[in-house]
SEMINU-150722 format. One record per atom (N, C-alpha, C): residue in three letters; y, x, z. Coordinates in steps of 0.1 Angstrom, whole numbers. Layout:
<nodes>
[node Ala; [Y; X; Z]] ...
</nodes>
This chain:
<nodes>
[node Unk; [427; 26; 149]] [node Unk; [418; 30; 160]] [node Unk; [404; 32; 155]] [node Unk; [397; 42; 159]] [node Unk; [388; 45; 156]] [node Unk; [377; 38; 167]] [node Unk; [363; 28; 160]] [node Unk; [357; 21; 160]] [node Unk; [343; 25; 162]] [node Unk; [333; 20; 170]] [node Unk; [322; 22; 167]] [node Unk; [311; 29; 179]] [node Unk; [303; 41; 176]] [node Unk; [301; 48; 184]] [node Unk; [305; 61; 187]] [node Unk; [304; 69; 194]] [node Unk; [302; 81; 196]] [node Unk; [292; 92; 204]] [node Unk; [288; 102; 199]] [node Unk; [280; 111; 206]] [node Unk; [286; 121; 214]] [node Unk; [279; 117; 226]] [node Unk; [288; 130; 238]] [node Unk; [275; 138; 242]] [node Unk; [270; 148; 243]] [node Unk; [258; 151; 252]] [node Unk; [243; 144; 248]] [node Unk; [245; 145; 235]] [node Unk; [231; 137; 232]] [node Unk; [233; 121; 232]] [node Unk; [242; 118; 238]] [node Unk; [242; 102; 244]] [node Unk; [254; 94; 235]] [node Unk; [247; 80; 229]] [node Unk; [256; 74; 221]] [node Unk; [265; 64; 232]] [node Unk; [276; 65; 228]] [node Unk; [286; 60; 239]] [node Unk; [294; 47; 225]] [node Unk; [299; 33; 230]] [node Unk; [302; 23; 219]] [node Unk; [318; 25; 227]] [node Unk; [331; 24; 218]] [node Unk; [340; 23; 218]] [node Unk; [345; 10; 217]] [node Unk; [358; 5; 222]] [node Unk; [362; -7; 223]] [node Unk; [377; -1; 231]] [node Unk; [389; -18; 223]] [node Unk; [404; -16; 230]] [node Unk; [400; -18; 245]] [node Unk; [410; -17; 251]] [node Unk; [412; -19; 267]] [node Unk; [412; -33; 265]] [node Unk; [406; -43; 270]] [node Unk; [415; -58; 275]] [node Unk; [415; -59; 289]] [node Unk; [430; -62; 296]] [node Unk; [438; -64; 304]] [node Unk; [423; -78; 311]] [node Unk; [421; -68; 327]] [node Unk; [409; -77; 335]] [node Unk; [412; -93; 334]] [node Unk; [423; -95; 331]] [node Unk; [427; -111; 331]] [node Unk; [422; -121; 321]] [node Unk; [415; -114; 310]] [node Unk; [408; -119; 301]] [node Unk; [395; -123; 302]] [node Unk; [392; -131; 296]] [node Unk; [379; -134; 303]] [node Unk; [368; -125; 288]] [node Unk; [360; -124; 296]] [node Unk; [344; -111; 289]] [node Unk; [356; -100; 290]] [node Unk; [366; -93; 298]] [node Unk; [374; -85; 297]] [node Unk; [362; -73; 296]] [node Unk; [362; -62; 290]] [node Unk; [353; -51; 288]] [node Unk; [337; -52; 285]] [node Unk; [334; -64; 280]] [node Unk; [326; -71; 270]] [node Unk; [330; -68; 258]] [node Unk; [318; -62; 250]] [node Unk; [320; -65; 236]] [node Unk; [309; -77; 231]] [node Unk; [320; -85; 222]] [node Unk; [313; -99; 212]] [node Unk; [318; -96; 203]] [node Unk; [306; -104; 195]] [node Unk; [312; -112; 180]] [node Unk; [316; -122; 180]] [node Unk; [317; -130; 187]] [node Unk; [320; -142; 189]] [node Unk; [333; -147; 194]] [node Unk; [343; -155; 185]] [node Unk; [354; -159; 195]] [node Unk; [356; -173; 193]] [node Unk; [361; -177; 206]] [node Unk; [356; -196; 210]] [node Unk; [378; -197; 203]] [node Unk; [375; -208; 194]] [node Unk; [390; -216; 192]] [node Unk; [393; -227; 196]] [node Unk; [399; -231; 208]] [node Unk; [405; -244; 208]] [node Unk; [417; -250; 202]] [node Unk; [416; -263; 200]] [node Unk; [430; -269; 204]] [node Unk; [440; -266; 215]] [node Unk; [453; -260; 212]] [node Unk; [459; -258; 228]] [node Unk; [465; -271; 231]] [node Unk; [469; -271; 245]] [node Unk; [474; -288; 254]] [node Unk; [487; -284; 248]] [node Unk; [494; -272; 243]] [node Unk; [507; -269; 241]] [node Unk; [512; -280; 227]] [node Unk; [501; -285; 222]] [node Unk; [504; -297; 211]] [node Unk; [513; -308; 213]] [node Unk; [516; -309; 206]] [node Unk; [525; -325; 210]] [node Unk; [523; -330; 194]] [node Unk; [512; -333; 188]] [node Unk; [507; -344; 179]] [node Unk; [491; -345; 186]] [node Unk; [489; -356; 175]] [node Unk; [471; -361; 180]] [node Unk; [459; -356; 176]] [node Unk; [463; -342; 165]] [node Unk; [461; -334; 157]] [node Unk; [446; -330; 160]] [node Unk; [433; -328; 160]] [node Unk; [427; -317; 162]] [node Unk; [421; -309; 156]] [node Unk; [415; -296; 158]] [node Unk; [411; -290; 150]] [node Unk; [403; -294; 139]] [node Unk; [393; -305; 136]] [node Unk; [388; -309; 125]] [node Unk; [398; -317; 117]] [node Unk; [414; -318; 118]] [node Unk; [419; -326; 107]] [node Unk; [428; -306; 102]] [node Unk; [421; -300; 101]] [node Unk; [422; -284; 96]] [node Unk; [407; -282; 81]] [node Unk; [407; -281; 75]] [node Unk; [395; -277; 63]] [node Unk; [390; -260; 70]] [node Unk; [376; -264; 70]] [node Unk; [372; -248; 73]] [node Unk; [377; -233; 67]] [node Unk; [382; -239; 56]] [node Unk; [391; -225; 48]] [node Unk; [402; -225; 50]] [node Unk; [410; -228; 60]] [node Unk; [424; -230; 62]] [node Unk; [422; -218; 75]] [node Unk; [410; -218; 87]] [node Unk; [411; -212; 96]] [node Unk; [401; -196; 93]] [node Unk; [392; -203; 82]] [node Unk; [389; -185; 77]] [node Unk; [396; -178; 70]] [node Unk; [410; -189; 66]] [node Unk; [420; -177; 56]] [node Unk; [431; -171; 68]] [node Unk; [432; -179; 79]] [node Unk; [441; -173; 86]] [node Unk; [431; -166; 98]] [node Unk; [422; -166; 99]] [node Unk; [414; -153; 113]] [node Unk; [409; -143; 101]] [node Unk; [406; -146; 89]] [node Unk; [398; -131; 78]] [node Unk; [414; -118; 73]] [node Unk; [424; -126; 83]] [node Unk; [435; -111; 85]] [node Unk; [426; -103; 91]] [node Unk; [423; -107; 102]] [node Unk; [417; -95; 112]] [node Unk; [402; -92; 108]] [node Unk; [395; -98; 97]] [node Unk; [384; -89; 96]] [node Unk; [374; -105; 90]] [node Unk; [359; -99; 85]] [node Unk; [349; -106; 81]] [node Unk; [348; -119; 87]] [node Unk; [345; -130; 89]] [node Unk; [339; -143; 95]] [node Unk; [323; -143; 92]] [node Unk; [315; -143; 96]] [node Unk; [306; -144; 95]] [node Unk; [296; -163; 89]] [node Unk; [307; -169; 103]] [node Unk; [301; -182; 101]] [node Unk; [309; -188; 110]] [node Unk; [309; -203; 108]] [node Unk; [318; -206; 119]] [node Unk; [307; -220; 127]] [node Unk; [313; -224; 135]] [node Unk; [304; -234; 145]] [node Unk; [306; -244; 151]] [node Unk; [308; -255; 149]] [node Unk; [317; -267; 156]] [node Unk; [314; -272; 168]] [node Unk; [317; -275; 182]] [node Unk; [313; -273; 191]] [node Unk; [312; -289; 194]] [node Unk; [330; -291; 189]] [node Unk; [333; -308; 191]] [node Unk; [349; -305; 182]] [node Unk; [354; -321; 182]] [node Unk; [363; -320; 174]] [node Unk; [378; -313; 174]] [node Unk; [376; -307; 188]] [node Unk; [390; -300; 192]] [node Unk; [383; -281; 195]] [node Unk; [369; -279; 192]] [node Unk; [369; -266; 194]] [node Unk; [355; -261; 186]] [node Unk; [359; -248; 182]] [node Unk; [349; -242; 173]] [node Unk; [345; -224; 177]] [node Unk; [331; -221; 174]] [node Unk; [330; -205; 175]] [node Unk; [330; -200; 163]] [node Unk; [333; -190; 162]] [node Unk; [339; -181; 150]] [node Unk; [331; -170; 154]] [node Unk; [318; -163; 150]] [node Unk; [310; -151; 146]] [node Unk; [319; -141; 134]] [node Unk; [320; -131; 136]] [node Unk; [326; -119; 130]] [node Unk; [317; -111; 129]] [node Unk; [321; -98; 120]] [node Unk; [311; -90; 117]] [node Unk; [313; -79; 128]] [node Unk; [323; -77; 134]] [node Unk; [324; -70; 142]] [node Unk; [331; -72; 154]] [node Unk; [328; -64; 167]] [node Unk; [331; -69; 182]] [node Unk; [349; -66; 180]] [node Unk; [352; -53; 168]] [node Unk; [367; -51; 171]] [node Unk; [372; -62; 168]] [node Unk; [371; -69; 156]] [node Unk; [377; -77; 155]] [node Unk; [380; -88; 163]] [node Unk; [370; -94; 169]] [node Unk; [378; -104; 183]] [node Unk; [384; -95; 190]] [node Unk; [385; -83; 195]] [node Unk; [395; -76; 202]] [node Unk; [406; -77; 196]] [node Unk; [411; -77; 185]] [node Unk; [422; -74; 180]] [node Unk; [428; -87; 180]] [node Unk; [421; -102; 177]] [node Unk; [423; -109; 178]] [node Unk; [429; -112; 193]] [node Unk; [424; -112; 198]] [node Unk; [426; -113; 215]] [node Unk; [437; -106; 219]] [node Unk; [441; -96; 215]] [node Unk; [453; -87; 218]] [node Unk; [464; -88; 206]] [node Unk; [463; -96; 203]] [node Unk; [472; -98; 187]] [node Unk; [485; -107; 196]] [node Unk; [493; -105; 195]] [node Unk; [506; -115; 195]] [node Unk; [503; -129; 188]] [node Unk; [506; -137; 204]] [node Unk; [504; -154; 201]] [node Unk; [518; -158; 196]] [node Unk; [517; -170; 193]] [node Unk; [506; -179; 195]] [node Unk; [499; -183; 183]] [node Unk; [487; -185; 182]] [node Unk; [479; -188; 172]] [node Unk; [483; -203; 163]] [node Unk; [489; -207; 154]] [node Unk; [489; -217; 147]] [node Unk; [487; -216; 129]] [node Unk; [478; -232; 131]] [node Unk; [473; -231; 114]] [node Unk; [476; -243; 112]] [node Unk; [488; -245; 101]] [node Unk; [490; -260; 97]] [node Unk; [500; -267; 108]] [node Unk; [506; -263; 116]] [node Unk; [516; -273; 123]] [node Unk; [504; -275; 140]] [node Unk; [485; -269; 138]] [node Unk; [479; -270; 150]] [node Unk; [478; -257; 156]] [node Unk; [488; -258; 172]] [node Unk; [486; -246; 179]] [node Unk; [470; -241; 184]] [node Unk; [465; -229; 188]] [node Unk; [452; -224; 189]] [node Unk; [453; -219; 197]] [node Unk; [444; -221; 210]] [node Unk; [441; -211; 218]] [node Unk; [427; -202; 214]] [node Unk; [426; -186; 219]] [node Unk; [417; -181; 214]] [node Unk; [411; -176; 230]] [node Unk; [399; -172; 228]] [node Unk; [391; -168; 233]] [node Unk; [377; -162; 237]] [node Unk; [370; -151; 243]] [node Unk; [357; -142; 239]] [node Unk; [349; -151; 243]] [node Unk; [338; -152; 237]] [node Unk; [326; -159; 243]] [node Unk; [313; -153; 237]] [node Unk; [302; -153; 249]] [node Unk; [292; -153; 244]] [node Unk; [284; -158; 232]] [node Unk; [274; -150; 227]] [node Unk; [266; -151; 216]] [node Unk; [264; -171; 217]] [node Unk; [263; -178; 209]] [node Unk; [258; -192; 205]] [node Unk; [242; -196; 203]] [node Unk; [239; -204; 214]] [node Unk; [226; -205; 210]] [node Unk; [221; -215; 198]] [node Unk; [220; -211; 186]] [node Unk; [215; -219; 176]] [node Unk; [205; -217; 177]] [node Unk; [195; -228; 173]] [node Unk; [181; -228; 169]] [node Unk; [184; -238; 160]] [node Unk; [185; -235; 150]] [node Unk; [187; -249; 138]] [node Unk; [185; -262; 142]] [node Unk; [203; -261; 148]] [node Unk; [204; -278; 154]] [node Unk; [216; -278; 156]] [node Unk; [223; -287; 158]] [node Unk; [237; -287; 157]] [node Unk; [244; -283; 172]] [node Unk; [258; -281; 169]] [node Unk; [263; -273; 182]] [node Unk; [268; -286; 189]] [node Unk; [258; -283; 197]] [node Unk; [261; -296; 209]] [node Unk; [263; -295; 223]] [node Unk; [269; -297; 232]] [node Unk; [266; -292; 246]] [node Unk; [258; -298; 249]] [node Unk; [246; -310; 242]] [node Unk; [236; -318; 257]] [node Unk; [227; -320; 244]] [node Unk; [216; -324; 246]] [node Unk; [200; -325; 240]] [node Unk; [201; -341; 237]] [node Unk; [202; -340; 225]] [node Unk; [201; -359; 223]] [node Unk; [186; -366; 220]] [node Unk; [183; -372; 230]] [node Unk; [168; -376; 231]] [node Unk; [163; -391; 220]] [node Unk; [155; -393; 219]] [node Unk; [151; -408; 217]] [node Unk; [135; -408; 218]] [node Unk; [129; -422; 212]] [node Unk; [118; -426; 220]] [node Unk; [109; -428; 208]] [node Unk; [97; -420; 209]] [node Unk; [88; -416; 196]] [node Unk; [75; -427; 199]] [node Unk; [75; -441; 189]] [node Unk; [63; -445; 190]] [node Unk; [56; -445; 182]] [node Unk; [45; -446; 187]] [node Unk; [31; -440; 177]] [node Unk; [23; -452; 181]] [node Unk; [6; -455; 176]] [node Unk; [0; -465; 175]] [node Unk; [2; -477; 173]] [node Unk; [11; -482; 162]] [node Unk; [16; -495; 160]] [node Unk; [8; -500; 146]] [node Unk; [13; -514; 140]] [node Unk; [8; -518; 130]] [node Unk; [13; -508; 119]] [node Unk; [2; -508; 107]] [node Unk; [7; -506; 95]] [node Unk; [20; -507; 91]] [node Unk; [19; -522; 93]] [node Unk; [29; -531; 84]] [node Unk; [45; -531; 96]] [node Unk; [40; -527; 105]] [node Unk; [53; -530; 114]] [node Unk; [61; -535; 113]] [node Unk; [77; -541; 119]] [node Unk; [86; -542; 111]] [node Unk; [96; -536; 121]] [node Unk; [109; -541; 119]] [node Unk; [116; -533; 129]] [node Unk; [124; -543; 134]] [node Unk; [121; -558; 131]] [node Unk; [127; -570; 141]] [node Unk; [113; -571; 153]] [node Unk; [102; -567; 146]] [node Unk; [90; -568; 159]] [node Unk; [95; -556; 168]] [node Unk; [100; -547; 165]] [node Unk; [102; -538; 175]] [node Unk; [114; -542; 184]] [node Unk; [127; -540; 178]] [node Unk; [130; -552; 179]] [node Unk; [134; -558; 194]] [node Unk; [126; -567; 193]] [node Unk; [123; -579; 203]] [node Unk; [115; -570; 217]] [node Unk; [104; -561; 213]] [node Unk; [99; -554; 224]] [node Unk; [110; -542; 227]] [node Unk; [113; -536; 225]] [node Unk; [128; -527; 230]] [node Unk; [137; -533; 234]] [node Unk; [144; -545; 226]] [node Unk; [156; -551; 233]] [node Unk; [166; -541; 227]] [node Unk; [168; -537; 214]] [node Unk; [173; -527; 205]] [node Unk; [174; -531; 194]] [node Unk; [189; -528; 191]] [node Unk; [195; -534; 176]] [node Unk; [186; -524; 165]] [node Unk; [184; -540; 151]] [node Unk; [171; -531; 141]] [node Unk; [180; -520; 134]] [node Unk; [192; -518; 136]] [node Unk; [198; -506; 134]] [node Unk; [193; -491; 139]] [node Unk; [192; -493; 151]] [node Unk; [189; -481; 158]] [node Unk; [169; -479; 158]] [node Unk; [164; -486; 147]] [node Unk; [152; -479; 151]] [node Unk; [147; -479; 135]] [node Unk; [137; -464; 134]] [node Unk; [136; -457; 121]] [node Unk; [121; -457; 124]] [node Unk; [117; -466; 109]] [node Unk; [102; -467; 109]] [node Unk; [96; -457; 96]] [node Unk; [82; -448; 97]] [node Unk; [76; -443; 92]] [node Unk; [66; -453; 90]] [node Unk; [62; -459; 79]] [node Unk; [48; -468; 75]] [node Unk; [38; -459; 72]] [node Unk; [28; -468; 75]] [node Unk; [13; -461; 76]] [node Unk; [6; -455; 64]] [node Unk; [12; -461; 53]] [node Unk; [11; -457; 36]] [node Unk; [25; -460; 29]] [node Unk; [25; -453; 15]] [node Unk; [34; -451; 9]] [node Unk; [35; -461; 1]] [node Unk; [46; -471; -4]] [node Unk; [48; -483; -14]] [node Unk; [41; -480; -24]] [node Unk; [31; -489; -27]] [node Unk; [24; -487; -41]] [node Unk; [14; -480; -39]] [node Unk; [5; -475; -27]] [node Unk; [-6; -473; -24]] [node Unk; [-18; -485; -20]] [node Unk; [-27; -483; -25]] [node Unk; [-35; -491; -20]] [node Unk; [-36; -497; -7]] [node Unk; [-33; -505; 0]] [node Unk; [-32; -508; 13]] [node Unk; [-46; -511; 15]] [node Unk; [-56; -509; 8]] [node Unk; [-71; -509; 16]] [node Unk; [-78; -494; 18]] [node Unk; [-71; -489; 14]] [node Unk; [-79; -471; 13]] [node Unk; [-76; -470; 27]] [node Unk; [-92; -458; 33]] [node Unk; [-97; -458; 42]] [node Unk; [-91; -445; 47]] [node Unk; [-76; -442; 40]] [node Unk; [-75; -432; 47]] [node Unk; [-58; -437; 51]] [node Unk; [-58; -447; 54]] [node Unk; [-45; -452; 57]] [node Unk; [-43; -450; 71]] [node Unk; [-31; -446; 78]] [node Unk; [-27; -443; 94]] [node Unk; [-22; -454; 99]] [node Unk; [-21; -452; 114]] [node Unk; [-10; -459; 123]] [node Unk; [4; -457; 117]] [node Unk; [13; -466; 117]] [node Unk; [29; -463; 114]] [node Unk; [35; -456; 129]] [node Unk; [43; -450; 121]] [node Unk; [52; -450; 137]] [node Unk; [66; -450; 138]] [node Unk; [77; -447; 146]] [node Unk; [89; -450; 149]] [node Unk; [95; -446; 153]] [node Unk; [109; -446; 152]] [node Unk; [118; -437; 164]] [node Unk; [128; -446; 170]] [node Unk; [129; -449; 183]] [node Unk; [142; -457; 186]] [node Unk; [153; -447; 190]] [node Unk; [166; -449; 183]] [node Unk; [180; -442; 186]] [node Unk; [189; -447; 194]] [node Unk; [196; -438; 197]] [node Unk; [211; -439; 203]] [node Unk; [209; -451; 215]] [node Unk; [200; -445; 223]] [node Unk; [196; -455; 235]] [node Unk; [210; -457; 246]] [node Unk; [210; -438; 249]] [node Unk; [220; -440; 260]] [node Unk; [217; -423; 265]] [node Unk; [217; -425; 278]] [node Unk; [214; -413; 288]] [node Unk; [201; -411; 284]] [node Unk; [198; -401; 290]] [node Unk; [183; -393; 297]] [node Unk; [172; -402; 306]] [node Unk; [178; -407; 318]] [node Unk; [171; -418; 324]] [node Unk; [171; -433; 314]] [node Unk; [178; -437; 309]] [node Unk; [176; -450; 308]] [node Unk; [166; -449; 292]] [node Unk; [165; -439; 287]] [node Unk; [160; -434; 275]] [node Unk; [143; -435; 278]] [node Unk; [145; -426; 294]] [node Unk; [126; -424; 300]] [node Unk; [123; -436; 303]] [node Unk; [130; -445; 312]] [node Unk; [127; -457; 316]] [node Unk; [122; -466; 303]] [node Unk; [132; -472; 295]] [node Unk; [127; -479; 283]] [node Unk; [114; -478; 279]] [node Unk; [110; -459; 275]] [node Unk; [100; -460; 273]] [node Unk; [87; -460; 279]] [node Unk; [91; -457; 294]] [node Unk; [79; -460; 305]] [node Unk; [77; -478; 304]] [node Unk; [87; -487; 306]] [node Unk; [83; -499; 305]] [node Unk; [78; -508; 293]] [node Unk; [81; -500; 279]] [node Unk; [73; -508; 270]] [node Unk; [58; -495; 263]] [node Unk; [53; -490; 271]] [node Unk; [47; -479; 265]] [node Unk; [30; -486; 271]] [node Unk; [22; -489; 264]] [node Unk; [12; -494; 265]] [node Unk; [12; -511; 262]] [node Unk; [23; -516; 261]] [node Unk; [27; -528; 258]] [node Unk; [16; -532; 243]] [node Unk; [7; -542; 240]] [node Unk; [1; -541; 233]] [node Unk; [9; -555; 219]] [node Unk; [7; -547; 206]] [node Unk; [12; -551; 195]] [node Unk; [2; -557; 184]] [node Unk; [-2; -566; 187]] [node Unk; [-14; -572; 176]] [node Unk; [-23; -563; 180]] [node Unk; [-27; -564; 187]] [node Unk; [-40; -560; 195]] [node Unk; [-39; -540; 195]] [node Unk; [-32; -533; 192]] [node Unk; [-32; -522; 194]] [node Unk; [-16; -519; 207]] [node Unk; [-21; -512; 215]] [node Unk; [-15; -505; 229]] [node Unk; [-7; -495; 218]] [node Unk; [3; -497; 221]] [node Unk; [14; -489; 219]] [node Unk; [23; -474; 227]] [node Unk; [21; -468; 221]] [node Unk; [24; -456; 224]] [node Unk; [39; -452; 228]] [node Unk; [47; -446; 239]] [node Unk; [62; -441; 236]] [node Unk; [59; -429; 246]] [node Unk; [67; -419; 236]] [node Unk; [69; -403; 242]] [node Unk; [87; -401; 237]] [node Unk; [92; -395; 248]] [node Unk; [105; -393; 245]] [node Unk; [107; -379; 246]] [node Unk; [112; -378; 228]] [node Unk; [116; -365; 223]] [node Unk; [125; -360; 219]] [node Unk; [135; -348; 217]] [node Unk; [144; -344; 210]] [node Unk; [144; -355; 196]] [node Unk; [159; -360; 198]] [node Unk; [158; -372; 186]] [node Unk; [161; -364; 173]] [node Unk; [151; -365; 161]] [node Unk; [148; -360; 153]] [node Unk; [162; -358; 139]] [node Unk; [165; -346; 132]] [node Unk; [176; -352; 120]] [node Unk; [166; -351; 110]] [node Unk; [172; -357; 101]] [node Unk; [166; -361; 87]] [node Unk; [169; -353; 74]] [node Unk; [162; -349; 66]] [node Unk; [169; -341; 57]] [node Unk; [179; -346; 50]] [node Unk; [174; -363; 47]] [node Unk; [185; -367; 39]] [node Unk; [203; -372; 45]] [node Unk; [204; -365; 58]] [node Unk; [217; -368; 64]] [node Unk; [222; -357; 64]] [node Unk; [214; -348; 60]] [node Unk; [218; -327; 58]] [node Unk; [228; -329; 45]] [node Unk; [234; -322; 47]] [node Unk; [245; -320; 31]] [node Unk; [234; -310; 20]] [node Unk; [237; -311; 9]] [node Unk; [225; -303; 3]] [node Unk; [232; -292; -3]] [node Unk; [245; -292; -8]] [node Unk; [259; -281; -7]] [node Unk; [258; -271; 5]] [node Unk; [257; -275; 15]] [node Unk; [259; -266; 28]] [node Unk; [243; -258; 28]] [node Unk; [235; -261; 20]] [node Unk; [225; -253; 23]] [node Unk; [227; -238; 17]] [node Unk; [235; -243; 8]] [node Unk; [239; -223; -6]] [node Unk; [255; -225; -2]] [node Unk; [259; -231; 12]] [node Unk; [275; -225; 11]] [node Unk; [281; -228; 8]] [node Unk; [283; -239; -3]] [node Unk; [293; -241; -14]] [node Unk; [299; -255; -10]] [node Unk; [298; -266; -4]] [node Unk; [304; -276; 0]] [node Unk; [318; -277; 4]] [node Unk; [325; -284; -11]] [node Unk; [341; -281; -7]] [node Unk; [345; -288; 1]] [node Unk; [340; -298; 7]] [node Unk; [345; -309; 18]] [node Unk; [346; -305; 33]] [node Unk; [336; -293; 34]] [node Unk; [339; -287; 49]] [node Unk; [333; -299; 59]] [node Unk; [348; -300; 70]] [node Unk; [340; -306; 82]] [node Unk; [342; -320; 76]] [node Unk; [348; -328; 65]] [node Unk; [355; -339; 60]] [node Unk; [340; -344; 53]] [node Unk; [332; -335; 51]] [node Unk; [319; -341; 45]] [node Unk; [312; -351; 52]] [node Unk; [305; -361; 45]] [node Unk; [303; -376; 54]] [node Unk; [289; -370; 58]] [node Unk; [282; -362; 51]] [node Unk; [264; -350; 54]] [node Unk; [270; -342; 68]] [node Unk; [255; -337; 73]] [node Unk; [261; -336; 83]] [node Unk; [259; -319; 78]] [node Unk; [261; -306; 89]] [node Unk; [267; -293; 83]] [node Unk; [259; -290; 95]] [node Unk; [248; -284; 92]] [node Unk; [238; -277; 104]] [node Unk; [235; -264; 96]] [node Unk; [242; -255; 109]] [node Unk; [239; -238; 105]] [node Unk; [224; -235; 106]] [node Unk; [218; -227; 97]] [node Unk; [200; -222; 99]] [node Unk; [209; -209; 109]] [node Unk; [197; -204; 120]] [node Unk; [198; -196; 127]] [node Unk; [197; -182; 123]] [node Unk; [193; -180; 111]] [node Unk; [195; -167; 98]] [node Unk; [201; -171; 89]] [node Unk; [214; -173; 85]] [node Unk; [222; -183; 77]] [node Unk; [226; -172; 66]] [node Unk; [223; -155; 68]] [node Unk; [221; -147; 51]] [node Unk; [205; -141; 49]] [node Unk; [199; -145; 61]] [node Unk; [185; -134; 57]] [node Unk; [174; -147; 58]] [node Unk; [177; -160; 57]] [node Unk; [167; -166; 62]] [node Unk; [159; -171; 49]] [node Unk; [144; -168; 47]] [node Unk; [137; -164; 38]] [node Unk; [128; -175; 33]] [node Unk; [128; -188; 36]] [node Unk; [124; -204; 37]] [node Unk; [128; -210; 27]] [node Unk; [124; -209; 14]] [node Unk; [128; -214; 2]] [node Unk; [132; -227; 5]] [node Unk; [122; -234; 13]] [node Unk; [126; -251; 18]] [node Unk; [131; -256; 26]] [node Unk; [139; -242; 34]] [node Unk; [147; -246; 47]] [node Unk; [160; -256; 44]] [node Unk; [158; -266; 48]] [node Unk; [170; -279; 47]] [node Unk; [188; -272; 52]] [node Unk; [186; -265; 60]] [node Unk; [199; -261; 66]] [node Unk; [209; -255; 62]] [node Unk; [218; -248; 70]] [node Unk; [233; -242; 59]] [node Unk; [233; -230; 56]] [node Unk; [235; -224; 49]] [node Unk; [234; -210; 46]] [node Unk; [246; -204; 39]] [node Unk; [249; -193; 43]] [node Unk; [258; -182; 39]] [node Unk; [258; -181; 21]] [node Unk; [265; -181; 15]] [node Unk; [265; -178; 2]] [node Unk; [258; -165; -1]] [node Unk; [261; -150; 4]] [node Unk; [253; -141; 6]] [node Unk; [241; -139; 5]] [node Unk; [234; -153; 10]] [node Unk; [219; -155; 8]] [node Unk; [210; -151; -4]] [node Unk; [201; -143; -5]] [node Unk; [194; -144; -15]] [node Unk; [184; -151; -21]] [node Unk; [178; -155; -9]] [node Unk; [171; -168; -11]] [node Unk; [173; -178; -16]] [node Unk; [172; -183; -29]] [node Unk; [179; -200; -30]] [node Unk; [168; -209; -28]] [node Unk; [175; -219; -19]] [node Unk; [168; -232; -17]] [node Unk; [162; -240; -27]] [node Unk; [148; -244; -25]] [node Unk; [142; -250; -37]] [node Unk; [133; -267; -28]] [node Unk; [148; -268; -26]] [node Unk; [141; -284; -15]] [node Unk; [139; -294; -26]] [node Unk; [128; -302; -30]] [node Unk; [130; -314; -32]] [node Unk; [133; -326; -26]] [node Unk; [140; -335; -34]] [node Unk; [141; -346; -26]] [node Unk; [132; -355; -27]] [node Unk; [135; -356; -13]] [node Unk; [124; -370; -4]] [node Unk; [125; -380; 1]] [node Unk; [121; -393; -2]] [node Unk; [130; -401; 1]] [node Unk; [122; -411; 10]] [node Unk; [109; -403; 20]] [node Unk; [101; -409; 27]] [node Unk; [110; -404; 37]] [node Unk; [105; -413; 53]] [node Unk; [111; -407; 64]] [node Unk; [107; -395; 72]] [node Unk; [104; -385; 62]] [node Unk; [105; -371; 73]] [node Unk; [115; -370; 79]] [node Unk; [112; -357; 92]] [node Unk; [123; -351; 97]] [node Unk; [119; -341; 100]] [node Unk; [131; -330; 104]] [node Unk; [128; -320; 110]] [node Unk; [135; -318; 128]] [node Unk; [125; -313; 136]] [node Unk; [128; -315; 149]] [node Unk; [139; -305; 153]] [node Unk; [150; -312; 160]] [node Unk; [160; -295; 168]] [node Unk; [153; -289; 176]] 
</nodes>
């Protein structure tokens, strides 16, 4: 079948198969097609106990993969290079299986990436600022009522700096993995002005921050043979072959011409989703 556009009367007209109205985006064209796990399983199986090249050697029959997208551990989106190919996909004789796991397929809209992981909900936490220098994170601690697990301190200076130079800051902090939305704002409405060795303490609750050093540094040029099995975590950049950020932390397409020239850092930056 012939693909693409056509000129009738001056006017470019886009071609596409028929899908039967029962399909959902039926007479939509995407690049995008959503894979689940089907309920037709009878093991505990899900799609992440599959390697990412097990499901681009069995969908790149029908055409390019562009990238793929983990949504959660039983479903992922799949970007192609072209709208035919999820058509074909879609109209291909089921049932979809890779490895002994059945697949349901499906059209879906474009994916909103903004270099951050594919998540369905906004994972918050509680940004404090105006604290000691010296902080620690049993003093925090005790005022949050939060295991010293869950909270990441930035110091006011770097180990091995003079701790009298006059150009030394406030430390600051992040507390994690609170909970919900409300009990996240509450926390920080109740201890926010709370005063710490004589300085009023600050809390703003923000998009909770990732770290470069929890980024895989493989997945930035593509090459990470461990896939989703990797203990780093695998965050797509939102130009994953044209994106032009020599120090962009994120994953990128092999295709890329850009190579990554990140050094490592082993202070607590982050970069915000």
């Amino acid at each position: 079948m012939k693909v693409g556009s056509i000129e009738v009367d001056n006017k470019q007209f886009l071609i596409s198969r028929y899908n039967p109205k029962d399909i959902p985006l039926s007479g939509e064209m995407t690049h995008f097609l959503l894979i689940r796990k089907s309920e037709k399983n009878n093991n505990n199986k899900t799609l992440k106990d599959l390697i990412e090249s097990d499901i681009n050697k069995y969908f790149e029959r029908f055409g390019k993969i562009v990238h793929c997208q983990w949504n959660d551990d039983c479903e992922a989106i799949l970007k192609f290079q072209h709208y035919d190919i999820v058509d074909q996909i879609i109209l291909s004789d089921g049932p979809h299986e890779i490895n002994g796991i059945k697949i349901d397929v499906e059209k879906t809209q474009q994916t909103q990436t903004s270099n951050m992981m594919a998540t369905t909900k906004t994972v918050f936490c509680i940004h404090v600022t105006n604290i000691p220098l010296d902080v620690t994170s049993e003093e925090l601690s005790q005022i949050f009522n939060i295991h010293v697990a869950d909270i990441v301190i930035k110091p006011g200076y770097i180990r091995n700096e003079c701790l009298a130079s006059k150009d030394q800051i406030n430390s600051e902090a992040w507390i994690i993995n609170i909970g919900n939305e409300k009990k996240i704002r509450d926390l920080a409405s109740k201890n926010s002005k709370i005063k710490l060795r004589g300085l009023q303490i600050k809390c703003d609750v923000i998009n909770e921050p990732v770290y470069p050093f929890e980024l895989c540094r493989n997945f930035k040029t593509g090459v990470c043979k461990y896939q989703i099995k990797c203990q780093f975590k695998h965050i797509m950049c939102n130009q994953p072959e044209t994106c032009p950020d020599e120090q962009c932390f994120y994953g990128h397409n092999r295709k890329r011409q850009v190579t990554s020239n990140v050094e490592e850092d082993n202070e607590s930056q982050f970069i915000d989703k």
